[in-house]
Each structure stands twice: as structure tokens, then as C-alpha cells.
Backbone as CSV, one residue per row, in Angstrom:
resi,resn,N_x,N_y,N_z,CA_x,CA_y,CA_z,C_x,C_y,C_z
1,UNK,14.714,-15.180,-5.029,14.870,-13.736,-4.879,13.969,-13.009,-5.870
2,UNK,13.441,-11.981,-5.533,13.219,-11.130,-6.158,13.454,-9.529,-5.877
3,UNK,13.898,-8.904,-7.357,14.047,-7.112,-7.115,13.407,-6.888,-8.141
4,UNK,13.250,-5.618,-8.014,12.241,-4.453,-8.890,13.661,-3.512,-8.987
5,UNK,14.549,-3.165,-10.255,15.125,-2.091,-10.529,14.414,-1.231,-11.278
6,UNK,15.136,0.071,-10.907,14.372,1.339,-11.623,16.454,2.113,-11.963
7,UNK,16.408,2.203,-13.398,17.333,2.806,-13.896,17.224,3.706,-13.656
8,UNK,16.369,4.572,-13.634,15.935,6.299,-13.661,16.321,6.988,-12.487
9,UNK,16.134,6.468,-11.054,16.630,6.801,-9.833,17.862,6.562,-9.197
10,UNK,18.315,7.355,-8.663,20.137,7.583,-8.092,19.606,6.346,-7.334
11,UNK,18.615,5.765,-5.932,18.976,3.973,-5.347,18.408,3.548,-6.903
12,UNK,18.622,2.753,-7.416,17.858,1.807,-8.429,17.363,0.579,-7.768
13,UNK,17.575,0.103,-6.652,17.096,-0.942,-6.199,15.839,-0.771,-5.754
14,UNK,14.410,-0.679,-6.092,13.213,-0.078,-5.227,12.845,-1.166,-4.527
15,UNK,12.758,-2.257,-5.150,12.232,-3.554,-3.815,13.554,-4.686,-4.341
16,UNK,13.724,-5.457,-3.165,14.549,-6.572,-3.441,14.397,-7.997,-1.959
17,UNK,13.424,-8.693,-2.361,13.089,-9.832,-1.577,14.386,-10.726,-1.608
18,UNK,14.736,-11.601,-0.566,15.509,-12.288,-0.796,14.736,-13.453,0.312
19,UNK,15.344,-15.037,-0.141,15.035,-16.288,0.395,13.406,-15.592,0.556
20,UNK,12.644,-15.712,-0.632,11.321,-15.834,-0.772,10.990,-17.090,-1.008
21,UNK,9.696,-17.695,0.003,9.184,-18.638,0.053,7.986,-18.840,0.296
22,UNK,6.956,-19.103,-0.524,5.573,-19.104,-0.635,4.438,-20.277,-0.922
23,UNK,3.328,-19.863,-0.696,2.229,-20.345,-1.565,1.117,-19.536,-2.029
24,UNK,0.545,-19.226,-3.261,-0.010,-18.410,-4.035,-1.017,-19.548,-4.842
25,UNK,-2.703,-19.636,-4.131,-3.154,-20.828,-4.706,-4.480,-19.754,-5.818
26,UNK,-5.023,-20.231,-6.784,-5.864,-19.450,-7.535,-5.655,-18.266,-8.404
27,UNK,-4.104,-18.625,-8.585,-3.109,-17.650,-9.138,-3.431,-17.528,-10.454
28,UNK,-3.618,-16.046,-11.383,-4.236,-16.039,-12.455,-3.393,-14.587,-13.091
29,UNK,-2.889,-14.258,-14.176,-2.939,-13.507,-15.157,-3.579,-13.550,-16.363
30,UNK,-4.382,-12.358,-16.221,-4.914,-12.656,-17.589,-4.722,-10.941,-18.108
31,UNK,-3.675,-10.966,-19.174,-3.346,-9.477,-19.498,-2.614,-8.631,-18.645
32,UNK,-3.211,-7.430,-18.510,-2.365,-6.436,-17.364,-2.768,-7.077,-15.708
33,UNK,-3.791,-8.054,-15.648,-4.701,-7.798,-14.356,-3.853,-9.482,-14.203
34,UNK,-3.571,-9.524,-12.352,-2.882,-10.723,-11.846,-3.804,-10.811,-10.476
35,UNK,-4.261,-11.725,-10.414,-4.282,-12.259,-8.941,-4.633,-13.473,-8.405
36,UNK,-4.500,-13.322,-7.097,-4.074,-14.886,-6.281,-4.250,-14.713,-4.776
37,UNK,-4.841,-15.626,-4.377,-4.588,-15.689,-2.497,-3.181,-16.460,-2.024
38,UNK,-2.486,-15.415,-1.760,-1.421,-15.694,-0.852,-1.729,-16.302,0.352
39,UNK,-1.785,-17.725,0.628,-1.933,-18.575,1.589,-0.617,-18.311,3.069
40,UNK,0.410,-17.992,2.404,1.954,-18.117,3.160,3.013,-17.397,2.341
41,UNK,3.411,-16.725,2.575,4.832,-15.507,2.132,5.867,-15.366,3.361
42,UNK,7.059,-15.683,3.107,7.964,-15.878,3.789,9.069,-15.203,2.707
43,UNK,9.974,-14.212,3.374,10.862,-13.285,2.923,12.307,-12.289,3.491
44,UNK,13.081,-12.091,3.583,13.734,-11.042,3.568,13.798,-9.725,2.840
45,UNK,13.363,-8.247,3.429,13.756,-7.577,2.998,14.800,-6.893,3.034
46,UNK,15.283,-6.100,1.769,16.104,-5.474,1.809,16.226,-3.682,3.090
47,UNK,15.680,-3.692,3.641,15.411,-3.178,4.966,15.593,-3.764,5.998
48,UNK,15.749,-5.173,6.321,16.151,-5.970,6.974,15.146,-6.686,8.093
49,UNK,13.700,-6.333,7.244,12.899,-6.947,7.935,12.398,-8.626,7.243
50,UNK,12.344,-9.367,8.628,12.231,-10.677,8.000,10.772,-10.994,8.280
51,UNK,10.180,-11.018,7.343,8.384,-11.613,7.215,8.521,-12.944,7.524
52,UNK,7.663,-13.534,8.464,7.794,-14.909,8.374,6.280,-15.284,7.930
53,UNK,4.938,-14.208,8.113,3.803,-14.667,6.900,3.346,-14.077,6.637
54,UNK,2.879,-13.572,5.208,2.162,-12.897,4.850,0.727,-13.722,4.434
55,UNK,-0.211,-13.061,4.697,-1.519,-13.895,3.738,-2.417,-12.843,3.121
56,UNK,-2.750,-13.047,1.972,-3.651,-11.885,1.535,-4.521,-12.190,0.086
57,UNK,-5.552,-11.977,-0.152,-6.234,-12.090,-1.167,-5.876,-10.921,-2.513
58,UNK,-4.798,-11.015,-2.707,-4.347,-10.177,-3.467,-4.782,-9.932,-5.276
59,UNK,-5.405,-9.074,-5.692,-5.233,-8.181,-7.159,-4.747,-7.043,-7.452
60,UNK,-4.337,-7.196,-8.571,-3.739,-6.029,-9.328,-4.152,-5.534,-10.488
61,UNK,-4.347,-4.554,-11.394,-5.042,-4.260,-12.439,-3.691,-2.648,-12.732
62,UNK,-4.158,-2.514,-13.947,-3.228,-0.754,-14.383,-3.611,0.175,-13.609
63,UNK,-4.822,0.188,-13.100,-5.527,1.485,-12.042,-6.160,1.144,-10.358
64,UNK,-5.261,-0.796,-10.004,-6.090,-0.630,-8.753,-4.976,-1.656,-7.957
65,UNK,-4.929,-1.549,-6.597,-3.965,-3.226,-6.241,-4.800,-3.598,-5.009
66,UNK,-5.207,-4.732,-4.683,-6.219,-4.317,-3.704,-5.417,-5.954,-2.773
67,UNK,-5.203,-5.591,-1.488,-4.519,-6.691,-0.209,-6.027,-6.684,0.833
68,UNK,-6.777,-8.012,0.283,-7.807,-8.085,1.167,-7.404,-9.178,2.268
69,UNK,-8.238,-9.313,3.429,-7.908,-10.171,4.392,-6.588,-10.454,4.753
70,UNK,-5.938,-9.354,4.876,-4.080,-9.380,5.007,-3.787,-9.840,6.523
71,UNK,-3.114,-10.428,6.351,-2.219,-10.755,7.711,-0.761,-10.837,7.274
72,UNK,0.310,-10.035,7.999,1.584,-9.673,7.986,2.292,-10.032,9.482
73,UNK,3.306,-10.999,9.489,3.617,-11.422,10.804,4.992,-11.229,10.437
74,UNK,6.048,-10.483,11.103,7.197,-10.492,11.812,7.460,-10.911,13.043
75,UNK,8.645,-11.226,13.311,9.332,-12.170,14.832,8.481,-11.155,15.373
76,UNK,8.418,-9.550,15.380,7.952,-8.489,16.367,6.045,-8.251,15.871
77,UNK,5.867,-8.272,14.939,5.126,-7.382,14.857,3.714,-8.627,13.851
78,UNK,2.431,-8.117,14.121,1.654,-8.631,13.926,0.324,-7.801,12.901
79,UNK,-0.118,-7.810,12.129,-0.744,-6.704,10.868,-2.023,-7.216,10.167
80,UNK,-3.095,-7.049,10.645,-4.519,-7.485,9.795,-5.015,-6.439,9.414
81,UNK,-5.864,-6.598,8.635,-6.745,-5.401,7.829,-6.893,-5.858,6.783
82,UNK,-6.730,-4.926,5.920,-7.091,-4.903,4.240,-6.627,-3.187,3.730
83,UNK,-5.893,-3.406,2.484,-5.298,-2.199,1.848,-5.771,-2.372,0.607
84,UNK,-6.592,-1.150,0.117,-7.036,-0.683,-1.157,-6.915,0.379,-1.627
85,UNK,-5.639,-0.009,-3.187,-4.626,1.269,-3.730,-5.627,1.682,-4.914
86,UNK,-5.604,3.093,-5.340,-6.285,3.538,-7.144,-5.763,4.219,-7.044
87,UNK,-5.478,4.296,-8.331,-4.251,5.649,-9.352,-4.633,5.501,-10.819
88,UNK,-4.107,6.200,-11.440,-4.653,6.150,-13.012,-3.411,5.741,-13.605
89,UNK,-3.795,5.065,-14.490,-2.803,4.370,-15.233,-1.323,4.652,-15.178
90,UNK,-0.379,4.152,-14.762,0.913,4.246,-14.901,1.627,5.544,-13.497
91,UNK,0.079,5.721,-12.833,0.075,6.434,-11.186,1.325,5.847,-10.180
92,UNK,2.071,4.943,-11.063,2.597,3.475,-9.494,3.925,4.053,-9.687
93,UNK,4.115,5.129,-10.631,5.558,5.807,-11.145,5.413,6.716,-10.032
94,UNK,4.453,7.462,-9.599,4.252,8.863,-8.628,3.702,8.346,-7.233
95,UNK,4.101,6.922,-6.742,3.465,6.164,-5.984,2.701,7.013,-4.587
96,UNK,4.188,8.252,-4.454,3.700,9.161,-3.017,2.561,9.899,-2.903
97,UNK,2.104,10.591,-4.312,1.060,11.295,-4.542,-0.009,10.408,-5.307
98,UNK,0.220,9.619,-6.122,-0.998,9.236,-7.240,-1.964,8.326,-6.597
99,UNK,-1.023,7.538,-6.054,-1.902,6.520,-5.667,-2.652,6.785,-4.048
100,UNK,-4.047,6.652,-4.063,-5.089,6.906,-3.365,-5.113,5.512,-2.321
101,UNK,-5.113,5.978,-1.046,-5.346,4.447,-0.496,-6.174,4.840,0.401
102,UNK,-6.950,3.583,0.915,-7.596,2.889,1.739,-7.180,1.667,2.840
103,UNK,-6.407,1.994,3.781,-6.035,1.130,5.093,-6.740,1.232,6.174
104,UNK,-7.362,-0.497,6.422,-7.680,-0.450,7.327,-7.023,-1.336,8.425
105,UNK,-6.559,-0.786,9.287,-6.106,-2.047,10.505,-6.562,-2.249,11.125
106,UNK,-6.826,-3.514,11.869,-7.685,-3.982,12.854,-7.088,-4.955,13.869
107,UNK,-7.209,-4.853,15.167,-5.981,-5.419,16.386,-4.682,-5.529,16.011
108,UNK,-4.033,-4.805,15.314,-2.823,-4.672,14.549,-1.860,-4.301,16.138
109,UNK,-0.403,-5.049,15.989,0.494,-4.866,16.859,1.724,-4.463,16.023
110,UNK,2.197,-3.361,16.131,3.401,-2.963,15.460,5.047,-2.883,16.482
111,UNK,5.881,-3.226,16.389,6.970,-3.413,17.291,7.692,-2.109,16.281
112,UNK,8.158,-1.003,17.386,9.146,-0.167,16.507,10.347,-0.498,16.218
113,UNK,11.047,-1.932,16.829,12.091,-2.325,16.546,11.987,-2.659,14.221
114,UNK,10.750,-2.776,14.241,10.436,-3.308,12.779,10.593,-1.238,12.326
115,UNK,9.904,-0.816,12.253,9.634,0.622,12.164,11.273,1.452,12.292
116,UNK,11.914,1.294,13.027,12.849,1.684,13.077,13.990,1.725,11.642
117,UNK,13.713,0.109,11.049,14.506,0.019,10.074,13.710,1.093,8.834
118,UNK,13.003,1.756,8.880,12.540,2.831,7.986,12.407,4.037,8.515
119,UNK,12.928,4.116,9.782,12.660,5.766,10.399,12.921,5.457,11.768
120,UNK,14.544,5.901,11.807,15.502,5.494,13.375,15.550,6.148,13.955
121,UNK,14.183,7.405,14.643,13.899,8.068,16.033,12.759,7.537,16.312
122,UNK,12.053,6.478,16.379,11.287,5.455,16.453,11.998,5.068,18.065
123,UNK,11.053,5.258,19.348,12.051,4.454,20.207,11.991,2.828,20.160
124,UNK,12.713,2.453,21.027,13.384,1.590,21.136,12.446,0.253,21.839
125,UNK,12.404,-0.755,21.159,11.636,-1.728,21.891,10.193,-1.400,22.697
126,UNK,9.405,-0.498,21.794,8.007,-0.072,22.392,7.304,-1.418,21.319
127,UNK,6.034,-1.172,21.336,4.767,-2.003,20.968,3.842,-1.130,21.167
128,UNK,3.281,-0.713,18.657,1.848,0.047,19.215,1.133,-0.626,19.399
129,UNK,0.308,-0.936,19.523,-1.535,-1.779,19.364,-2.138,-0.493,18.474
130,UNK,-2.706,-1.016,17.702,-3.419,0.233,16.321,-4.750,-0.629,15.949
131,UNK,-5.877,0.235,15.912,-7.062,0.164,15.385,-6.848,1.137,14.418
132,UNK,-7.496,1.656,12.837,-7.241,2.412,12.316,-7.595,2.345,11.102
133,UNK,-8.588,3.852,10.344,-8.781,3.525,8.454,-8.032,4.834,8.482
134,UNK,-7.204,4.783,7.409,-6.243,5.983,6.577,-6.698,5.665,5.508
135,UNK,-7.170,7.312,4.926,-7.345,7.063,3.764,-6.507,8.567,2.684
136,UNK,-6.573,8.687,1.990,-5.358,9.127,0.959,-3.902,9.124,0.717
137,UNK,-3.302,9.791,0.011,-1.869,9.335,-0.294,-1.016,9.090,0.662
138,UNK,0.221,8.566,0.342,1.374,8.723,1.367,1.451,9.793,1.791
139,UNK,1.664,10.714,0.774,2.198,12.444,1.158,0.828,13.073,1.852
140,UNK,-0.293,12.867,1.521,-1.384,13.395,2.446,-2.581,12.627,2.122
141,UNK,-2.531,12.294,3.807,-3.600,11.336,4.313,-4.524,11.550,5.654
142,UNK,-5.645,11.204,5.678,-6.620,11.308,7.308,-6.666,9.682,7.637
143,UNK,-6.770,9.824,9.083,-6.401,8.870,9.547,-8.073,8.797,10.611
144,UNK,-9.199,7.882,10.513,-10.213,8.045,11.002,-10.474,6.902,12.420
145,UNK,-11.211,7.292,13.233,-11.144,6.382,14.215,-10.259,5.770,14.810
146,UNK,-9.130,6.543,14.710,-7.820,5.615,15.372,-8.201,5.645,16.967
147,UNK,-7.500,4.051,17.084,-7.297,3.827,18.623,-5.794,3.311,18.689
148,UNK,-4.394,4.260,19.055,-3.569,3.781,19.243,-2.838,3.744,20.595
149,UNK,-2.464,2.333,21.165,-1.595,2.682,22.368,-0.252,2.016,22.380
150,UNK,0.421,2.511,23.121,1.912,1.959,23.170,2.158,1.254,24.304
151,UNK,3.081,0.280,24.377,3.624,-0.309,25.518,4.101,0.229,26.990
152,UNK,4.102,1.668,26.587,4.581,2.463,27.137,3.390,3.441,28.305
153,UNK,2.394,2.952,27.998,1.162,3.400,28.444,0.517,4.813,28.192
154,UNK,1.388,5.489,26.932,0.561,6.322,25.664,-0.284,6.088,24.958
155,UNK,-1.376,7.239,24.489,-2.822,6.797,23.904,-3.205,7.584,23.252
156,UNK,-3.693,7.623,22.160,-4.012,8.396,21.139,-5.522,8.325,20.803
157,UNK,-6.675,8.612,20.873,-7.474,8.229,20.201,-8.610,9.081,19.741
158,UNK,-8.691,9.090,18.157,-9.785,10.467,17.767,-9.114,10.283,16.182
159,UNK,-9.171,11.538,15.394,-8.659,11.773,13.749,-7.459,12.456,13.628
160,UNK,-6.685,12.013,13.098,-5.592,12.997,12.442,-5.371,13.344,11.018
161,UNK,-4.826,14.791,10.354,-4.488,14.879,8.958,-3.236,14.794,8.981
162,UNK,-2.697,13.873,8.022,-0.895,14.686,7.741,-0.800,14.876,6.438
163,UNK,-0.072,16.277,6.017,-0.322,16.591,4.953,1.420,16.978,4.114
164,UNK,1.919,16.520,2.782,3.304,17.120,2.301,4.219,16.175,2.927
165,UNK,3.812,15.482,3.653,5.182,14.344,4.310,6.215,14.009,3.302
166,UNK,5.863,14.154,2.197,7.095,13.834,1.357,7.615,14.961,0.328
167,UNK,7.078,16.046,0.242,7.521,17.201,-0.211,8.903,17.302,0.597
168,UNK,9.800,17.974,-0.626,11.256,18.494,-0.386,11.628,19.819,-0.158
């Protein structure tokens, strides 16, 4: 198992893996900076999604986290690309705003049955297919070249902004 508590916040639980099972080969800390190619990641989250692989060329540093050559497989859902985070030092506290990203997906299949467990007007047993680079924060981001379609025979394709998504 693993969790990440945060005393400071009314949930304190922010991540909590359970029956984690891996391989992490070229695995290195040296100081603040860690990394390793995740060959195989197998997990439960506390969201109730069950990963059965993750693979990714993963680093971390105080100002960067970078998931190259990612592949993310659920029973539903299927996830390649590469994600590249920057924030300034100690940014990973203000994660919605500080940190700057770079996602790219590529033949990515998302099942909203997975999606749902983070946002339940998601319908029901669709499948997107997503091409796609997003780039800035959670709270406001552009989304370039998307090609998305649904199971449903909906289609999206061109730029979008979303901006404040997490403002209260």
C-alpha cells in the first residue's frame, strides 16, 4: 500500500494505492530528483479504479515530473502519450494552478465507466477514442488538435479553452 496524507486539508487522504504491485528497473534517487522506468504498475485506487498497467519512463525533480512513453491500462480503458508537469518549487502544494502541463494523448481509449468514478454525469458505458495535446493548468488549459469520438457516434474535432474549472 501506499498513501500520501496531508494534515492541513478537511479529506487528508490525497492519494492512497492499495495491493500495489510493480516493477521499477533503473530506479535512482539522488537528492530531491528520483527516477525510474516503470516496466509494470498494478494497483487499486482509492476512487475505485483498478490499474492493471501502468508503464512509464518516469522523473521527478522540485520544479518538474515528467511520464514519458506512458501507457495506462484499466479492465475499460486504454492511455498512451506522455505528460510533462513544471511548477516552481514547492508549486505541487497549489497543484490546480501552479503546475503547468503538457499532455499528450495518442490513440487513447477512455471508458466513462472509469471517468465516472471522478465526475458521475459522465454517461453510462460510452467509449471516447481521444487524440489530443493540453497544455496548461488544471484550472485553465487549451486543448490543441483534438480528435475526439464517442461510442456513441459523437465527434469533436478542432481547439478548445477551459478556463477557472476549479475556482469556488
Amino acid at each position: 500500500n501506499f498513501s500520501v496524507i496531508n494534515d492541513n486539508n478537511a479529506n487528508k487522504v490525497a492519494v492512497d494505492f492499495k495491493k500495489l504491485n510493480g516493477t521499477v528497473e533503473n530506479f535512482q534517487i539522488k537528492g530531491p530528483n528520483i527516477k525510474g522506468d516503470i516496466s509494470s504498475l498494478r494497483m487499486q485506487t482509492q476512487w475505485g479504479v483498478n490499474v492493471e498497467n501502468l508503464q512509464t519512463q518516469f522523473s521527478m525533480t522540485k520544479k518538474s515530473m515528467d511520464l514519458k512513453s506512458l501507457f495506462f491500462k484499466t479492465p475499460y480503458t486504454n492511455i498512451e502519450g506522455s505528460i510533462a508537469m513544471r511548477y516552481p518549487e514547492g508549486g505541487l502544494k497549489d497543484f490546480t494552478t501552479k503546475v503547468q502541463m503538457t499532455v499528450d494523448f495518442k490513440k487513447s481509449k477512455i471508458a466513462t465507466k472509469d471517468l465516472k468514478k471522478f465526475y458521475n454525469e459522465f454517461a453510462d458505458n460510452q467509449i471516447i477514442y481521444l487524440n489530443a495535446l493540453a497544455q496548461g493548468s488544471l484550472n485553465t488549459f487549451k486543448v490543441y488538435n483534438a480528435k475526439l469520438q464517442t461510442s456513441n457516434s459523437a465527434e469533436f474535432v478542432g481547439q478548445v479553452a477551459l478556463e477557472n474549472l476549479f475556482d469556488k
